[in-house]
N, C-alpha and C positions, 0 to 999 in steps of 0.2 A: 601908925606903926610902920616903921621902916621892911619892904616886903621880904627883905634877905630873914631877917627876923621875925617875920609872919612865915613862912615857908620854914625855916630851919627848927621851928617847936617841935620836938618828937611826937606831940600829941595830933598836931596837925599834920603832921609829916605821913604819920598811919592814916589818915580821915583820908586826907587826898589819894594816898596807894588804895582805899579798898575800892575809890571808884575810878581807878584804871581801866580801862578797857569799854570806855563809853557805858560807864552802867550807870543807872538812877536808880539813888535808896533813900528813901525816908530815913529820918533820924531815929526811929524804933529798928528798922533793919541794920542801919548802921550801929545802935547801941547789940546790937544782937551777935555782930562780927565785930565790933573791939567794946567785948563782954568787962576787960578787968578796967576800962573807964569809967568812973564815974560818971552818971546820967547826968549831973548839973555840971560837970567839966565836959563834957560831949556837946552840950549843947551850947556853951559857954562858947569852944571852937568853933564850931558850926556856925556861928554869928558870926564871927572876924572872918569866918573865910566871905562868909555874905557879904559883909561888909564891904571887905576887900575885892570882892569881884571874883574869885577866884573859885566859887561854887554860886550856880545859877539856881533860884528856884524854878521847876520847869513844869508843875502844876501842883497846887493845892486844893484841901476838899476839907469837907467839915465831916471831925467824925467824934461823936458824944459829946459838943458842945466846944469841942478845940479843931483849931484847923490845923491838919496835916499837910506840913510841904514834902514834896520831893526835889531832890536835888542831884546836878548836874553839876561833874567836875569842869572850868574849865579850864584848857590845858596851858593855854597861850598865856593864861595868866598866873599858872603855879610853874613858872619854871625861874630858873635867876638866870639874869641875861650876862653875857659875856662880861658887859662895863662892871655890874654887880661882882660878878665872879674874882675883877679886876680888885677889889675894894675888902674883900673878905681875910680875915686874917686866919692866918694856919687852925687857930681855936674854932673860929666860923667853921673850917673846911672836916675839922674833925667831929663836931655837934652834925656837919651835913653826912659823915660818912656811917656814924653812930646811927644816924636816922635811918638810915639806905638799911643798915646791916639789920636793926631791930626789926622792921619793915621786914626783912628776908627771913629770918627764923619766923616771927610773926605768923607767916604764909605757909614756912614748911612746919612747924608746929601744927597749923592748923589740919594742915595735910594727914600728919603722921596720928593725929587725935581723932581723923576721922574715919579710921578702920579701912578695912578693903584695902588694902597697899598692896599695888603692885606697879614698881617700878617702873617697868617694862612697858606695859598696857599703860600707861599714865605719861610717859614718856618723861617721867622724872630724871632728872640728871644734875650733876655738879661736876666740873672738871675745871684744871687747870691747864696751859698750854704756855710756853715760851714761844716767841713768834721774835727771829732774827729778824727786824726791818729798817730799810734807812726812811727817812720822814718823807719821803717821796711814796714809798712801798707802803707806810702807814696808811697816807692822806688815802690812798687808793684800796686799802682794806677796809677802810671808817666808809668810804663811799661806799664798796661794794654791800656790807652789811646794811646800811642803810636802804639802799634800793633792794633789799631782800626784804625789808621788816616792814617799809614803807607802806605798801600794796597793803599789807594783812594787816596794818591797823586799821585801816577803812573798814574791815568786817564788823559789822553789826550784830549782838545776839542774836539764835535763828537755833533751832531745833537742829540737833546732835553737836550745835558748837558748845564746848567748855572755855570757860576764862581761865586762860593760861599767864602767869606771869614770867614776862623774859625782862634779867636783869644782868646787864652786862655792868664791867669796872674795865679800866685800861690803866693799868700803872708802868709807868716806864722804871724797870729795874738799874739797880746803881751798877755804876761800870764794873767789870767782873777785873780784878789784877789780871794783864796781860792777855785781855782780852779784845781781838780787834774790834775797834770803833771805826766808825767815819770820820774823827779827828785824829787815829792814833796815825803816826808815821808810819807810812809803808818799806 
């Protein structure tokens, strides 16, 4: 299976998000966090992603006569590389944005289903932001963010940390009428 096409199934798409943030879950904890999958379509994924390299088993154990794997996302091989990115047709890019966004309610559903809301104390947020930049000023805010987030994916589970998901989009907005560009004449 073509990996643009193993990565872009919404069902796999969710399997891989819940193990963001370097965690390992058995496929009973996994069915436990994407509760409205079917257990034989759960595990059915779970194979291809093995398959495919793209979840590592990182120990199993025998428990009432079946052996229980646990498994490890790995990251270097759930992503689509540039050349891939090159090759994907607008339909590709909309099934990947579909996934991104289901994936996002997914998480805040789960949030909002789990009582105790407070915004504040949780550091819950959504916002929008217009950012005037020329692709110079871009390149150098894509960097800046980056060496911000970089450091703290290295954090490992550890007693008072919570798994936080940060998911950013960058869309470049259509030219506003009359609005100066970098092409428009001065």
């Amino acid at each position: 299976m073509e990996s643009v096409e193993l990565l872009l199934h919404p069902v796999r798409l969710r399997i891989m998000q819940a193990f963001l943030g370097d965690r390992t879950l058995t496929t009973s904890e996994l069915n436990a966090e994407l509760d409205d999958v079917p257990p034989g379509s759960l595990y059915r994924h779970v194979a291809k992603l093995v398959t495919a390299g793209v979840l590592d088993v990182v120990t199993e154990r025998r428990v009432r006569g079946t052996v229980e794997r646990t498994y490890r996302l790995r990251l270097s091989a759930a992503q689509i590389t540039p050349d891939q990115l090159d090759t994907m047709s607008p339909e590709d890019h909309r099934r990947a944005l579909m996934g991104f966004v289901a994936g996002l309610m997914a998480d805040f559903d789960r949030y909002l289903d789990g009582g105790d809301i407070d915004y504040l104390r949780d550091g819950v947020g959504y916002r929008m932001a217009g950012l005037w930049l020329d692709d110079a000023e871009f390149a150098d805010f894509v960097r800046d963010l980056g060496r911000v987030v970089a450091p703290r994916l290295a954090n490992a589970p550890a007693p008072g940390r919570r798994r936080r998901i940060l998911r950013t989009i960058l869309i470049p907005d259509s030219p506003t009428p009359g609005a100066e560009t970098a092409s428009s004449p001065a």
